[in-house]
N, C-alpha and C positions, 0 to 999 in steps of 0.2 A: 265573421269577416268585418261586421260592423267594431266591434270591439279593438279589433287590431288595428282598423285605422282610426279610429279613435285614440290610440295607443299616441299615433304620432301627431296629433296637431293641439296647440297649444291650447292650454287650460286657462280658466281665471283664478287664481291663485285668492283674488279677495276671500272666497267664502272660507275660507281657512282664519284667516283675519278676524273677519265676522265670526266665526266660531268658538274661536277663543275670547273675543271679549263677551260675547256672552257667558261663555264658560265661567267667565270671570266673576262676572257680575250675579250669575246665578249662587256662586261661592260666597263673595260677599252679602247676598242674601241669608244666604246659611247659617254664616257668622253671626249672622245678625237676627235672627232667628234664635242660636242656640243663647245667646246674648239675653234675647227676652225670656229665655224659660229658666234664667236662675233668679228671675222674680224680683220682688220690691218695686219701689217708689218710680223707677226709671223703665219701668215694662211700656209705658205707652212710647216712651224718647224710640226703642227699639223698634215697637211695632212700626214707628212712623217709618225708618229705613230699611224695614224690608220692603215697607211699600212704594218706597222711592227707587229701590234696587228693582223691584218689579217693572216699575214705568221705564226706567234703561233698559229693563231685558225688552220688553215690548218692542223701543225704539230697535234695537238690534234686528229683532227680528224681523220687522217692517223694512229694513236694508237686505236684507237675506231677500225674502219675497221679491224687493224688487230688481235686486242682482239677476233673479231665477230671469225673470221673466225677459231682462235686455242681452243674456250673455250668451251666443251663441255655444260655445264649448263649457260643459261644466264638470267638476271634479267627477262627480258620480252623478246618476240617474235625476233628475231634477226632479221627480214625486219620492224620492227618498231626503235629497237634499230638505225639501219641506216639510217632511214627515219627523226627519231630527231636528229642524231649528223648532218644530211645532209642539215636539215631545221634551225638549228643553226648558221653552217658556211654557209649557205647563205645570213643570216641576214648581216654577217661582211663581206660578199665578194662583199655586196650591197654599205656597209660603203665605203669602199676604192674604189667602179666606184665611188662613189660619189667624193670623195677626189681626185678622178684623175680628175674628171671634173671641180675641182674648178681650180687645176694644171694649166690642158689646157687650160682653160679660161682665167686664170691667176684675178680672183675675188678675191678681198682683202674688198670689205664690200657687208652684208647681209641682208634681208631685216626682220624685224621684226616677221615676220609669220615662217619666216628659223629659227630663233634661238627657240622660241618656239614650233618648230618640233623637235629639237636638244632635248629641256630638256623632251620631252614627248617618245623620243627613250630611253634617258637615266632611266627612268620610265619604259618604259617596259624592257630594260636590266635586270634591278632590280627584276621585278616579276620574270623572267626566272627562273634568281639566287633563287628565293624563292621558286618556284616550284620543280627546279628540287632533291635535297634530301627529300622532304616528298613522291616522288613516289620510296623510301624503302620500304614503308608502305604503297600501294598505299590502300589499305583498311581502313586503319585509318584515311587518309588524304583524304579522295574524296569531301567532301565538300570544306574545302579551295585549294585546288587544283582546283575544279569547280569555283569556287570566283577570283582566280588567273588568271587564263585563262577567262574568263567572261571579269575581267578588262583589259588583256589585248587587248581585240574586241574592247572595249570603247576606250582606248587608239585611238587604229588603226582607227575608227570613227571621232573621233577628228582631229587628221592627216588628213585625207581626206578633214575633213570642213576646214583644215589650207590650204591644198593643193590647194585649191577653190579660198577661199577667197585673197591666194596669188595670186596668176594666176590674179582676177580681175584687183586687186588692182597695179599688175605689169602692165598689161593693160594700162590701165588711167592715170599711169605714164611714161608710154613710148609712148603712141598711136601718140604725134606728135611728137618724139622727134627721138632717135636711135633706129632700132627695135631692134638690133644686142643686145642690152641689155636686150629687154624683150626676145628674143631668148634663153639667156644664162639663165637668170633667169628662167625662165620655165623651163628649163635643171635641173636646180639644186633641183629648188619643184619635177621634175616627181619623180629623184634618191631619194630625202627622203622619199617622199612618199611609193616607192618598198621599201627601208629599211623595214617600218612601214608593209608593206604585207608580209613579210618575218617573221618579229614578229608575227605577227598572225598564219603564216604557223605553227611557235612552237606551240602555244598554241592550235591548232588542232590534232598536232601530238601529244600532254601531253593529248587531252582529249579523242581521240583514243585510245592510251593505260589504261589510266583508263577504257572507257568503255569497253575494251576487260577483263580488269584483276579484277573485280568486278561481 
């Protein structure tokens, strides 16, 4: 009953707004990210704009929070509404530990499994982006919404097997040599890695609301 009249009285349309330019912003984080792992002389210029891109997602999501709490009608559930702006900005608050540890580390090149975790974040960036205005409509959209989030698990999958197969591969090239480098390296796979569980945490939190609102 509640649902159905709920059905008829007006929504706040902003947090759709708000969603997307996080979305956005978490994207350009991405970019900027896969940006610092093809390495050289320009790695710290990058680190600095993921962590600037982080400070925007922040501010975003401090507009979400206080949308929740003044707006009488909201899209969906207001402890879900919070749960995705919070599962978002944790994605890019993943981004920038990561950027601080290349900072500390002071790592100016990457190993080949690192850059292709890079363009496979930037991939799932992109489905967010895709996801998050067809749940307007989350009735008309539940199958590619399902397809969205679906890819983004595969993604996160993938990562994992790149996580793996770096880690060996750092192994075998460091086993006689400095450890201090496979050290660091494995530092840097665990953080993309959490990036990539973070991505997935969205795509749990988008299929939660669909199946509540369906």
């Amino acid at each position: 009953m509640l649902r159905w009249f709920r059905a008829f009285l007006p929504k706040e349309e902003r947090f759709f707004d708000l969603f997307d330019r996080h979305a956005q912003t978490v994207l350009q984080g991405a970019l900027a990210l896969q940006d610092m792992l093809r390495g050289g002389d320009e790695t710290p210029v990058f680190c600095q704009r993921v962590s600037q891109f982080e400070n925007d997602a922040d501010g975003i999501t401090r507009e979400v929070l206080t949308a929740v709490r003044r707006t009488f009608i909201t899209p969906f559930d207001r402890g879900d509404i919070k749960n995705l702006i919070t599962a978002m900005d944790d994605a890019i608050d993943q981004m920038q530990q990561t950027a601080k540890a290349v900072v500390l580390f002071e790592v100016r090149i990457f190993e080949p499994p690192m850059r292709e975790i890079g363009t496979l974040l930037v991939e799932c960036a992109n489905l967010v982006g895709r996801a998050l205005p067809l749940m307007q409509s989350i009735g008309n959209n539940v199958a590619m919404l399902t397809a969205i989030t679906e890819e983004i698990g595969k993604l996160e999958g993938r990562i994992d097997d790149l996580h793996d197969i770096g880690l060996k591969e750092l192994f075998l090239k460091h086993r006689s040599g400095n450890s201090m480098d496979f050290i660091v390296g494995a530092e840097i796979y665990k953080h993309l890695e959490k990036v990539s569980d973070r991505f997935d945490d969205v795509a749990n939190e988008i299929n939660s609301i669909v199946i509540e609102q369906v």
